[in-house]
C-alpha positions as CSV (number, residue, x, y, z in Angstrom):
1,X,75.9,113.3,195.8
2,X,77.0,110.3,196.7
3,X,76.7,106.3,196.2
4,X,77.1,104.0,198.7
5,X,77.5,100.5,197.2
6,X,76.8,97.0,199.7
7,X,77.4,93.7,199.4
8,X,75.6,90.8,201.5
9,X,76.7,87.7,201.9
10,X,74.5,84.7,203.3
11,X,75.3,85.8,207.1
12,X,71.8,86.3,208.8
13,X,72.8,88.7,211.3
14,X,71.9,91.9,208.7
15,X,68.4,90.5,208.7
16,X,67.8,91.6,212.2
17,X,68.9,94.6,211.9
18,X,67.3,95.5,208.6
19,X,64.2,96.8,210.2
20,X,65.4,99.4,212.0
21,X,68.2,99.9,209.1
22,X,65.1,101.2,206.7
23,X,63.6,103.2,209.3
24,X,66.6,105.5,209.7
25,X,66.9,105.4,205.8
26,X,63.6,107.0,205.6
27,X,64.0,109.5,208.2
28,X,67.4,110.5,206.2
29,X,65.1,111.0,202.9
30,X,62.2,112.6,205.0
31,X,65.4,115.6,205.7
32,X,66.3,115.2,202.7
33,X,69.9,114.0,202.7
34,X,69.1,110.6,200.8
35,X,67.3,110.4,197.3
36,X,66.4,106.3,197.6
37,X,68.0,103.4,198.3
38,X,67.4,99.7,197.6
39,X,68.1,96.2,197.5
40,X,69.3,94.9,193.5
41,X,66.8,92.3,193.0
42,X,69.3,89.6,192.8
43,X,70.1,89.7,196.5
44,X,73.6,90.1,196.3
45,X,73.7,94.0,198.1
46,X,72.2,97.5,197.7
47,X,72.7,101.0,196.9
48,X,72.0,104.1,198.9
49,X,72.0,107.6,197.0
50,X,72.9,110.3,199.4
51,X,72.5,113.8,198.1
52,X,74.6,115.4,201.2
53,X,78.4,115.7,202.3
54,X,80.7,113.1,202.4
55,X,81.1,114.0,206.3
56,X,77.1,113.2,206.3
57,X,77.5,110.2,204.7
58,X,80.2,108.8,206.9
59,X,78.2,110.1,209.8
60,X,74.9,108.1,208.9
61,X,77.2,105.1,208.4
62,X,78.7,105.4,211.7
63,X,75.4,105.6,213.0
64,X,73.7,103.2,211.7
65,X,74.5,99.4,212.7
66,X,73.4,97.8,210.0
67,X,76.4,98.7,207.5
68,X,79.2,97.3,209.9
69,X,76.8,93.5,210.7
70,X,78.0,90.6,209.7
71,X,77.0,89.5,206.0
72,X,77.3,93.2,205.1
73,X,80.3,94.9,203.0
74,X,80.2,98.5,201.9
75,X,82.1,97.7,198.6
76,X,82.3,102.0,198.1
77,X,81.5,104.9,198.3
78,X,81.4,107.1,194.8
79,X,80.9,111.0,194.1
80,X,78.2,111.3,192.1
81,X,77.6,114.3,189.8
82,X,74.0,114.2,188.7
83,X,73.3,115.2,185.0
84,X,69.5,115.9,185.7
85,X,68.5,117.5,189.0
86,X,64.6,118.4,189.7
C-alpha cells in the first residue's frame, strides 16, 4: 500500500478540476487499486490510500490533472504496511 499525502493552498484552479479528480478516484476504488481517500476536514490537503504498486501509483498521478493544478502539492508518497487487512 501506499499514502499519498496533498497539500492545498488557496489557488482556485484545483476546484475545477476536483470533479473530475473524484470521478477517476472512484473508478480506481471500483478496480480496486485505492482503499479511500479524502479531504482532512480542516481544508489544508488530503490523503489517498492506494493498495497497488508504486508504478500504479505514479501512473494514476500522471494521469490525473488534478495533482500537478495549481494550489495542489503532493507533500509524499509513503509505503504503507497495513497491520489489519480484511
Amino acid at each position: 500500500m501506499f499514502v499519498v499525502e496533498l497539500s492545498f493552498s488557496g489557488h482556485p484552479a484545483r476546484l475545477e478540476l476536483r470533479p473530475r479528480h473524484r470521478e477517476l478516484l472512484a473508478e480506481l476504488h471500483d478496480r480496486g487499486e485505492v482503499l479511500d481517500a479524502g479531504p482532512f476536514p480542516d481544508g489544508t490537503g488530503s490523503m489517498v490510500i492506494f493498495t497497488t504498486t508504486r508504478e500504479r501509483v505514479d501512473e494514476a498521478l500522471a494521469a490525473d490533472p488534478y495533482f500537478a493544478a495549481e494550489g495542489v502539492a503532493v507533500v509524499s508518497i509513503r509505503e504503507l504496511t497495513p497491520l489489519f487487512r480484511d
